[in-house]
C-alpha positions as CSV (number, residue, x, y, z in Angstrom):
1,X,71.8,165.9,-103.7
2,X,74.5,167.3,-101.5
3,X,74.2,170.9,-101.6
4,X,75.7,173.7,-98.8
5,X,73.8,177.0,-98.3
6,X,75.1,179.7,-96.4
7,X,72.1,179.5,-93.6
8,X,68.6,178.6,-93.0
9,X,65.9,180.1,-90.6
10,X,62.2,179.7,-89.8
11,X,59.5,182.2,-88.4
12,X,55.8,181.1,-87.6
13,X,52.9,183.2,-88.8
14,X,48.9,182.8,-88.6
15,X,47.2,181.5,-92.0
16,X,43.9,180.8,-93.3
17,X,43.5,178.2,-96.2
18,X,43.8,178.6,-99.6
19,X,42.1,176.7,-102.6
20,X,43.1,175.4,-105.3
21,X,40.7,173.4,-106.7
22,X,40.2,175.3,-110.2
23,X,43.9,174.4,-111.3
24,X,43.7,171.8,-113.8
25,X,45.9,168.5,-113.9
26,X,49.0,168.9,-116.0
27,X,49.8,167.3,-118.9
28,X,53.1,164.3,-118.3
29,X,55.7,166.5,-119.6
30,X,54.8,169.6,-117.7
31,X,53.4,170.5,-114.8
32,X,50.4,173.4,-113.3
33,X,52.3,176.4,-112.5
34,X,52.5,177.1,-108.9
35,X,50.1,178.6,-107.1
36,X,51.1,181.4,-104.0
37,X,48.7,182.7,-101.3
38,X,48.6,185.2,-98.3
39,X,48.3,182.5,-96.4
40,X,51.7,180.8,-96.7
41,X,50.1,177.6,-98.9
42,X,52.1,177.2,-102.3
43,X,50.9,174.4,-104.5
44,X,54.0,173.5,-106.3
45,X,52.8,171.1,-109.3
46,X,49.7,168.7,-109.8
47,X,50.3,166.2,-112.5
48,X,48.5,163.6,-114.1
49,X,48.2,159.8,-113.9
50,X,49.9,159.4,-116.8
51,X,52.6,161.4,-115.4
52,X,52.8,159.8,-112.5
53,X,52.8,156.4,-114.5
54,X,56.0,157.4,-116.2
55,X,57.6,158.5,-112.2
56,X,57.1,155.1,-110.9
57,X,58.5,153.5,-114.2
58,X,61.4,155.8,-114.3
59,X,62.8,154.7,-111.4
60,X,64.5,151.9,-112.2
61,X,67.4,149.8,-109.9
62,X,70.0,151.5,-111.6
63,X,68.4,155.1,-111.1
64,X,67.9,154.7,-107.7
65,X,71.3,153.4,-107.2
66,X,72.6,156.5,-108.8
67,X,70.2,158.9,-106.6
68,X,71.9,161.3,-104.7
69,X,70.9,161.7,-101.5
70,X,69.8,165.4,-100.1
71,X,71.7,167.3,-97.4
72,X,71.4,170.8,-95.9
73,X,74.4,171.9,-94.2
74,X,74.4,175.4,-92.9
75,X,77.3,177.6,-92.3
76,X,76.8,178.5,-88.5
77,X,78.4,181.8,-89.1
78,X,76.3,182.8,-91.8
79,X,73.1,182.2,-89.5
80,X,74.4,184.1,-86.8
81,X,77.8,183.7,-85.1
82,X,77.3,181.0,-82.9
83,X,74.1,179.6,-84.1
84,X,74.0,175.6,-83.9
85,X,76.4,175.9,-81.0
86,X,74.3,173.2,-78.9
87,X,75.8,170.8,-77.3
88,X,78.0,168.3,-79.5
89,X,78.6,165.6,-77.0
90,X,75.0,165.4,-75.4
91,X,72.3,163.3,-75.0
92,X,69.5,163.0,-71.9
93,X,67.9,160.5,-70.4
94,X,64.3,160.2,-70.3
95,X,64.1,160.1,-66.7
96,X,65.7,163.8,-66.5
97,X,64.0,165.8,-69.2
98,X,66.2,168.6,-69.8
99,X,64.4,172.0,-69.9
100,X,65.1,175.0,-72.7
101,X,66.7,178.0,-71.6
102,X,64.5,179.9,-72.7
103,X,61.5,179.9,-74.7
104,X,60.1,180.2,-78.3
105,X,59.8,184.4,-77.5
106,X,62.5,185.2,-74.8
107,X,66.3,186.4,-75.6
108,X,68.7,183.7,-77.1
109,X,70.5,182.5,-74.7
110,X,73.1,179.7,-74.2
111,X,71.7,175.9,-75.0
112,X,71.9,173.6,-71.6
113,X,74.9,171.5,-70.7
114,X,74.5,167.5,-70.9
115,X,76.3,164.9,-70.8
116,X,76.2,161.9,-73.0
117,X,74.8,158.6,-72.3
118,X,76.1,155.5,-73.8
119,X,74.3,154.5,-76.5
120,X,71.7,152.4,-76.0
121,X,70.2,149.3,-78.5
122,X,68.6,149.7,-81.9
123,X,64.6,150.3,-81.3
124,X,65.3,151.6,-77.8
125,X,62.1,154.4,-77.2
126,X,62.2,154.6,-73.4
127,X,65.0,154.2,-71.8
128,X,68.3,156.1,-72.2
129,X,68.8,158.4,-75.4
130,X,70.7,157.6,-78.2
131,X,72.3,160.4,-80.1
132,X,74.4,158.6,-82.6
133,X,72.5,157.5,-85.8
134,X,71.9,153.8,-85.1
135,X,70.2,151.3,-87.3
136,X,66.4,150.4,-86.4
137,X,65.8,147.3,-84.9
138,X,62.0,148.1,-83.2
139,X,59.9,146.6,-85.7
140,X,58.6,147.4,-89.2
141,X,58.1,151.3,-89.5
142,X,55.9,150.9,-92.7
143,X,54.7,154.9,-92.6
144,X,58.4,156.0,-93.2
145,X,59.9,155.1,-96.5
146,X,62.6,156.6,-99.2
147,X,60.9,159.9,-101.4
148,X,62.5,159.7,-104.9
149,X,62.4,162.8,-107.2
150,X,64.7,164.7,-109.8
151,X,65.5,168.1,-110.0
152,X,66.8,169.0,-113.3
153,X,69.1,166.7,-114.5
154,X,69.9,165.2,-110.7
155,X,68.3,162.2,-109.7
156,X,67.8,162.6,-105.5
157,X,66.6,160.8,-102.5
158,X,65.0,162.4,-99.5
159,X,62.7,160.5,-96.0
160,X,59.0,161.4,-96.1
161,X,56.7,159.7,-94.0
162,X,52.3,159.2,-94.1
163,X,50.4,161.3,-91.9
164,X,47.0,160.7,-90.9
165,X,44.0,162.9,-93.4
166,X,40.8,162.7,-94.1
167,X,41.5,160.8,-97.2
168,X,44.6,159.2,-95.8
169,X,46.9,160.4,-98.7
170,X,49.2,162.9,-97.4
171,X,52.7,162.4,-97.1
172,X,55.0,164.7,-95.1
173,X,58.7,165.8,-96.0
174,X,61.5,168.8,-96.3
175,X,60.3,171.7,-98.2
176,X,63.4,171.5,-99.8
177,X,63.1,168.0,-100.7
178,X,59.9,169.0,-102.9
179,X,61.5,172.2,-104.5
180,X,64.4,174.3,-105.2
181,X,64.6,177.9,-105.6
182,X,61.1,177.5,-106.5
183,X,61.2,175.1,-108.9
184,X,59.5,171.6,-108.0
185,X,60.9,168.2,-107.6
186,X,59.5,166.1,-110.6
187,X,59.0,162.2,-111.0
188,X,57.8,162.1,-107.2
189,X,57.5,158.5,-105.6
190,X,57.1,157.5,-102.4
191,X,58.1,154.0,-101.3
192,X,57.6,153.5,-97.6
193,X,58.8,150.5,-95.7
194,X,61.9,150.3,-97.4
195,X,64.0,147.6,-96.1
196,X,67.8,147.4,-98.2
197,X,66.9,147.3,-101.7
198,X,63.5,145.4,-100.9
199,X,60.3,147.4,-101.5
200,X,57.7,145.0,-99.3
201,X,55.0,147.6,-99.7
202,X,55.2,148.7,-103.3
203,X,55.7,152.3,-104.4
204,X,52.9,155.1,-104.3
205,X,53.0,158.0,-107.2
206,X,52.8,161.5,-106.0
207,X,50.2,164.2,-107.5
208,X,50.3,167.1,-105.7
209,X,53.1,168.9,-104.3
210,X,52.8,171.8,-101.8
211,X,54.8,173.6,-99.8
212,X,55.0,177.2,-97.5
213,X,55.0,180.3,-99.5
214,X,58.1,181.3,-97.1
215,X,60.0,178.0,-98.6
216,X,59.0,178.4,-101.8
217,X,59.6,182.5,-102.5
218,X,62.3,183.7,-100.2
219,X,66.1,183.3,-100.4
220,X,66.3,179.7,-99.1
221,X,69.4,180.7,-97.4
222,X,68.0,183.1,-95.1
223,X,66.0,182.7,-91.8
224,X,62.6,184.0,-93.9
225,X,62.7,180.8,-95.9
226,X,64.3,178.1,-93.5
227,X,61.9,178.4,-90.5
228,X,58.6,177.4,-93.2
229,X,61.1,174.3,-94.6
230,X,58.2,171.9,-94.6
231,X,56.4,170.6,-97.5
232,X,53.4,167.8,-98.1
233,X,52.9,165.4,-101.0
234,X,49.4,163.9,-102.3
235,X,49.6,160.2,-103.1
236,X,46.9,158.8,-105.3
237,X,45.4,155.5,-104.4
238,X,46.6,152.3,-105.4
239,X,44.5,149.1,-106.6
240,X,41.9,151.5,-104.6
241,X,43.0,151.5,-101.1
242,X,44.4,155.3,-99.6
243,X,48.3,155.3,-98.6
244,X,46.9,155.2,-94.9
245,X,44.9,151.8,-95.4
246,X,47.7,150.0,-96.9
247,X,50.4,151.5,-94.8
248,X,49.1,153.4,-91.8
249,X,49.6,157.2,-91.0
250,X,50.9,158.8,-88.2
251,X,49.5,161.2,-86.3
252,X,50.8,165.2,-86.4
253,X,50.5,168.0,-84.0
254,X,51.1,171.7,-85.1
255,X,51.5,173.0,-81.5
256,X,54.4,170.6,-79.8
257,X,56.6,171.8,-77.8
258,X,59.8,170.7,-76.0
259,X,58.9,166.6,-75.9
260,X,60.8,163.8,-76.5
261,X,61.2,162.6,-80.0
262,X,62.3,159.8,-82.2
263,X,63.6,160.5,-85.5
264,X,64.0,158.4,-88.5
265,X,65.6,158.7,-91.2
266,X,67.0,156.7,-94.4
267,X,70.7,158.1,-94.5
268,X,72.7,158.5,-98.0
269,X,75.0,156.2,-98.4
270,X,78.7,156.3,-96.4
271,X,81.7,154.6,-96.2
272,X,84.5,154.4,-93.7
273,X,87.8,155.3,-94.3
274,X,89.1,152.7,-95.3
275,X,86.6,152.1,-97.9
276,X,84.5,150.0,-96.3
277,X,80.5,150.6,-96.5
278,X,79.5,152.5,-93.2
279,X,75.5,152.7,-93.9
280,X,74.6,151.0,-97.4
281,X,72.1,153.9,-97.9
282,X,68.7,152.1,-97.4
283,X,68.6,151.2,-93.8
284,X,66.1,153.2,-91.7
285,X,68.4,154.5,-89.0
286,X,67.1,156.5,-85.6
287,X,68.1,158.9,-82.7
288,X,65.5,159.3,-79.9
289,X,66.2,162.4,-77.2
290,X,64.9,165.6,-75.6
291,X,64.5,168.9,-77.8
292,X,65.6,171.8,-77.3
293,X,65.7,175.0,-79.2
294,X,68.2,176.6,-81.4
295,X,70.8,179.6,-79.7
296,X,72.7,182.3,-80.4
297,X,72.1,185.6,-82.2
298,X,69.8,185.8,-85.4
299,X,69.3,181.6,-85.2
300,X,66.4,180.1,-86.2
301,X,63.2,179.1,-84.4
302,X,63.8,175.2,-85.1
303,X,63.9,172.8,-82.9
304,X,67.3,171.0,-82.6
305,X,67.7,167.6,-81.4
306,X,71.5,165.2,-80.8
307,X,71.5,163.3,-84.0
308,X,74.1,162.8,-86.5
309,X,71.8,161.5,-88.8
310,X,73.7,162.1,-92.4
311,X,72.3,163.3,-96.2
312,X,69.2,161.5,-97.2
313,X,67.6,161.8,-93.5
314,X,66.2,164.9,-94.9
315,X,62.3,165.1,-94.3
316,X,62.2,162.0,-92.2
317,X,60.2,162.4,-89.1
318,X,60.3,163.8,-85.4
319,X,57.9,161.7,-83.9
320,X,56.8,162.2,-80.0
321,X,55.3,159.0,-78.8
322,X,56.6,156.3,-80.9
323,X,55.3,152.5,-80.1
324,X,58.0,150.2,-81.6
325,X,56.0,147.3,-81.5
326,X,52.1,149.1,-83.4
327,X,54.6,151.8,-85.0
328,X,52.0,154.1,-83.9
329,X,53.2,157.9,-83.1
330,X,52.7,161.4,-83.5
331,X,55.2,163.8,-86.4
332,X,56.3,166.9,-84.6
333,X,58.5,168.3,-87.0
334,X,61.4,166.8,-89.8
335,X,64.6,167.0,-90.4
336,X,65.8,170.0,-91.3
337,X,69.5,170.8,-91.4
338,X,73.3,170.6,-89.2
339,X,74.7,173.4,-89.0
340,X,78.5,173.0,-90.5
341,X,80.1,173.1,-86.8
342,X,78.2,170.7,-85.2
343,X,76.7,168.1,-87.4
344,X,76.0,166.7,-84.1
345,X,72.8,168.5,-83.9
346,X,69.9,168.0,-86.0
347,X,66.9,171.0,-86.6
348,X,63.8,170.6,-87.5
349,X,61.0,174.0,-88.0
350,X,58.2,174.7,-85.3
351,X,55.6,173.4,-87.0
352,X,52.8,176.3,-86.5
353,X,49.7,177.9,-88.4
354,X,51.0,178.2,-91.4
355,X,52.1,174.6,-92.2
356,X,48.8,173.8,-90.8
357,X,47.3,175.7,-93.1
358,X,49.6,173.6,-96.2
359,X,48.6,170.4,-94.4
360,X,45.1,171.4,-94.5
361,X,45.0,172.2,-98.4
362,X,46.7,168.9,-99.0
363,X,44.3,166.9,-96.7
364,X,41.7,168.1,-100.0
365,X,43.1,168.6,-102.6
């Protein structure tokens, strides 16, 4: 689902949980009304198994082929003149971490100058960054996987990726992969490992949908709703083992700060010019560099990494730490958005108390 806002922002504020435990399962055709706390937690929709019987059935071959993949570009002058105006042609290496120029609290101020390094091979982690979207090589990444939903009429496709919870069923994405204008995605499946049109480790049905109440309630063109654009998914067990015993979970940390990061993603489908097939749509695809944070007047409080990753990247995850070879690694943040100047530059929200406080309600629900 292609779709270009005018801007996006994100802001971090405290938050204690909120539960939801009294709402009752919906029936398959409909689904519980939304919930909204102080806090920031919004529980989007809950369905029931037979609902989510009929989500894994209704995604056939042919649906999926016709799924649109997500994008958010934002219109850098909309979110504040020069907003987005990092560097286009950079990428560091590891061995020179590049520092921000300022920090979360301190006046905007002008992103650092790199230079770019050549681009290095698929499933490179250490070593020199690579800032063009390049297919993954490293090894199985069996946590990250395709998120297939529909809102209204539109069939879509996001990245969402297992994080590690008590009952190892969360699943981690965009806010507004999960809903739009405050209306949730429905027939919700998550089939990680994909690899082309193979699924090796089946598909899991979704439950539970949350998001930020920031996401969810406020113009999702404005800074207000863009810095909360996070959401988390509930997968119910299958043949009874947890999305985290069959598939593994990453780790996630709601206080990062400027590391280095990995990010995966399943880009939409592309061709080149001359009609050729550019990225067939299913391949997990990577960039791996430093952070830094976004610049000029009124921008956001996202990160923003060098990554062209294209549509359909959209909730896949910033991961600091990454082992190739265990696939073992820790989500930061997810993709976010490109602003329409530079799609160059990925961004990604600060990941703070309040989508802690989402995480946390998902972790029991």
């Amino acid at each position: 689902m292609r779709q270009h806002l005018t801007r996006r922002l994100i802001a971090a504020s405290s938050a204690a949980v909120v539960t939801f435990g009294g709402l009752a399962a919906a029936s398959s055709a409909a689904a519980v009304p939304a919930g909204e706390s102080g806090a920031g937690v919004s529980l989007l929709s809950s369905v029931d198994e037979a609902a989510q019987q009929e989500a894994l059935d209704y995604w056939t071959a042919e649906r999926i082929a016709e799924a649109t993949p997500l994008d958010r570009t934002i219109a850098a002058g909309g979110a504040g003149g020069d907003a987005g105006g990092a560097p286009a042609e950079a990428a560091a290496s590891p061995a020179t971490p590049v520092p921000s120029t300022r920090s979360t609290a301190a006046t905007p101020q002008q992103p650092p100058t790199l230079t770019r390094s050549a681009r290095t091979a698929a499933g490179t982690v250490t070593g020199d960054a690579v800032s063009r979207a390049t297919d993954w090589t490293g090894g199985t990444q069996s946590r990250v996987g395709r998120l297939y939903f529909t809102q209204g009429a539109g069939k879509f496709e996001c990245t969402a990726s297992s994080v590690d919870s008590p009952k190892g069923n969360v699943v981690v994405t965009a806010g507004h992969c999960l809903t739009e204008n405050g209306k949730p995605s429905t027939n919700v499946v998550f089939v990680p490992g994909l690899d082309g049109t193979e699924e090796p480790l089946g598909r899991f049905s979704i439950g539970k949908l949350f998001t930020t109440t920031q996401w969810r309630t406020q113009d999702q063109s404005s800074p207000a709703a863009l810095n909360f654009d996070v959401g988390f998914a509930v997968a119910s067990p299958r043949d009874g083992r947890s999305l985290k015993d069959t598939v593994g979970a990453y780790g996630i940390d709601f206080t990062d700060t400027l590391s280095r990061v990995t990010v995966l993603g399943y880009p939409g489908k592309a061709l080149n010019p001359d009609g050729s097939v550019k990225v067939d749509g299913s391949t997990l695809q990577y960039c791996t560099g430093w952070q830094f944070t976004d610049s000029g007047p009124g921008s956001t409080t996202d990160r923003a990494t060098l990554c062209d990753l294209a549509g359909g990247s959209s909730g896949g995850p910033w991961l600091r730490d990454l082992d190739p070879v265990t696939g073992a690694g820790t989500v930061t943040s997810v993709v976010s958005f490109s602003y329409d100047n530079n799609a160059s530059v990925l961004y990604g929200p600060l990941l703070g108390e309040v989508a802690k406080a989402v995480y946390t309600e998902a972790s029991t629900a």
